[in-house]
C-alpha positions, -999 to +999 in steps of 0.1 A: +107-090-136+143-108-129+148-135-104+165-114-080+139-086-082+110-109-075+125-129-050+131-093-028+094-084-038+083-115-022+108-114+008+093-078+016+060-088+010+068-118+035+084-094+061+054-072+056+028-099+065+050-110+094+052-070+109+012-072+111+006-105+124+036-115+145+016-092+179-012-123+179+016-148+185+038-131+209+009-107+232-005-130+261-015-111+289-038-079+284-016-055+296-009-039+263-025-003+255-025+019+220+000+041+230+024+007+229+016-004+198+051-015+178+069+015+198+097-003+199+097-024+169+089+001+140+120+024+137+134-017+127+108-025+105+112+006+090+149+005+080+145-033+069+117-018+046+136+014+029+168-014+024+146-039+008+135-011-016+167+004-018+177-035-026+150-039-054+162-009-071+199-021-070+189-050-081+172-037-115+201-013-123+219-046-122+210-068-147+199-035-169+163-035-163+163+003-151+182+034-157+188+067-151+153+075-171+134+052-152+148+062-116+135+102-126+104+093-134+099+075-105+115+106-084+092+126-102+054+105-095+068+102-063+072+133-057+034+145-077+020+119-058+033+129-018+018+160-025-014+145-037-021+127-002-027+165+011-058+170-015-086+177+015-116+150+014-147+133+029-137+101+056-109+083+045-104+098+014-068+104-003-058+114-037-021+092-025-037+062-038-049+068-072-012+068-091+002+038-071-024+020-089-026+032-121+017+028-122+015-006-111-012-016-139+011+006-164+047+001-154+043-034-131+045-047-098+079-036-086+072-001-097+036-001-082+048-011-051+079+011-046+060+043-061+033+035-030+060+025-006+079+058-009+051+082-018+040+075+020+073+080+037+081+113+015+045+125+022+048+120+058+085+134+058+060+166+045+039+173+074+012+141+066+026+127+102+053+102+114+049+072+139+051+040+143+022+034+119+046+050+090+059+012+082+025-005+080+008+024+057+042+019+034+036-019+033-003-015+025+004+016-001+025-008-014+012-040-019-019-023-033+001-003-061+020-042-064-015-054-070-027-036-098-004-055-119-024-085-116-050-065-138-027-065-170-040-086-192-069-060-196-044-044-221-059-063-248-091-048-236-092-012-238-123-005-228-125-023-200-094-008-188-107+019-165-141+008-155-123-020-144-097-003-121-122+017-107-134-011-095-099-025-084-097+005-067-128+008-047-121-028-035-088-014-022-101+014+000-119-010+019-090-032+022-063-010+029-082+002+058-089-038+069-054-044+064-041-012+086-066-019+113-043-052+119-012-029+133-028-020+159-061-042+167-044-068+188-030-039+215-064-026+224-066-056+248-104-051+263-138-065+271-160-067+246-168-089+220-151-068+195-114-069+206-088-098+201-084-119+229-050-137+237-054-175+228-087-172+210-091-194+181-090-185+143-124-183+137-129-166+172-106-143+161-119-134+125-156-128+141-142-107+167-122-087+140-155-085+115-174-067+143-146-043+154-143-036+111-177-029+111-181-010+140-153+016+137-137+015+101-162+004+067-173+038+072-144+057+072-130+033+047-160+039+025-151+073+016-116+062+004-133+035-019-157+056-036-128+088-038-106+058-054-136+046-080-143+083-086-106+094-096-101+064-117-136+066-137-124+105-146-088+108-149-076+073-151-076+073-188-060+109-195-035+093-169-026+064-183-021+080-222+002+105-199+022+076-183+025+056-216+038+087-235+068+088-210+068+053-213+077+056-249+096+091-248+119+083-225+123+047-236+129+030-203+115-006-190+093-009-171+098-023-133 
């Protein structure tokens, strides 16, 4: 990865973090509701997002790292992969993750996160629904096809490849729906021990947040986890010989 390309990776990672949290610093009086969460705010965050990747991609055709090669195939998982997120399944379940992670062990970070990124906004742009949650699921998608690249040094252990990525994976579906939670938690301003209160502490906070995780989402998010682990443990190797053979076909670099 080049300077330039890892310093916008990290300033849209920083951006990202800062879209979730910034509601617990500037919400103070309980007069917030669901229906306001980042209404105004998201179209923004949004556009910042789709120039930062626009900006990554620049960046890469730049300094030669990418080229024509590389920009199809992405066009072409992306496009595979918005169609996967309508596969019909149990909870949270959805076939959108299961190529964002296997890319980003395969082809790296940048690539991970962009396929994620923009497999959400096409997929939505389909009929999966748009709102001012679109940003936050491109973020998440994104930072967990990102992640997967942390897992390559497993190259030098085939056979760990997959069981391990399964597991990857599984973790993932739990956190991805911990981490989406966030975009809209602190707006459902109400009693209850279970909802974010304006000035509570850190640890205040993080209890308050473990209970309303518990109560509403490890459920939901437990079907995405085991649908993750599932895909991975059957068709992650298949996959990956696939995505290597383009890998040396086409002869581009990876992202």
């Amino acid at each position: 990865m080049q300077t330039k390309t890892g310093v916008l990776l990290i300033l849209t990672t920083i951006i990202g973090v800062g879209a979730f949290l910034y509601p617990f610093f500037t919400i103070t009086t309980p007069q917030a509701s669901f229906g306001m969460a980042h209404s105004g705010d998201a179209p923004l965050i949004l556009m910042v997002l789709l120039a930062l990747c626009l900006g990554v991609v620049v960046a890469e055709l730049e300094t030669g790292q990418v080229n024509s090669k590389t920009i199809a195939i992405l066009g072409i998982l992306v496009a595979v992969n918005s169609v996967l997120r309508f596969i019909p399944g149990p909870a949270g379940f959805s076939a959108i993750f299961f190529l964002p992670i296997l890319c980003g062990y395969v082809y790296g970070s940048v690539f991970g996160f962009l396929l994620g990124a923009l497999s959400i906004l096409v997929s939505a742009l389909l009929g999966a629904g748009t709102g001012p949650w679109l940003p936050y699921q491109m973020f998440a998608t994104g930072w967990m096809g990102m992640s997967a690249s942390l897992l390559r040094f497993l190259k030098r252990y085939p056979r760990a490849e997959v069981p391990a990525l399964a597991i990857w994976g599984f973790g993932w579906g739990f956190l991805f729906g911990a981490i989406m939670n966030l975009w809209f938690w602190p707006y459902l301003l109400a009693p209850g021990n279970m909802y974010w209160s304006p000035g509570a502490g850190f640890l205040e906070a993080l209890t308050r947040y473990g209970i309303f995780y518990l109560a509403t989402s490890v459920w939901w998010d437990a079907g995405r986890a085991v649908g993750n682990f599932i895909l991975i443990l059957a068709l992650g190797r298949p996959v990956m010989t696939v995505l290597r053979r383009f890998q040396r076909r086409f002869q581009f670099v990876v992202l």
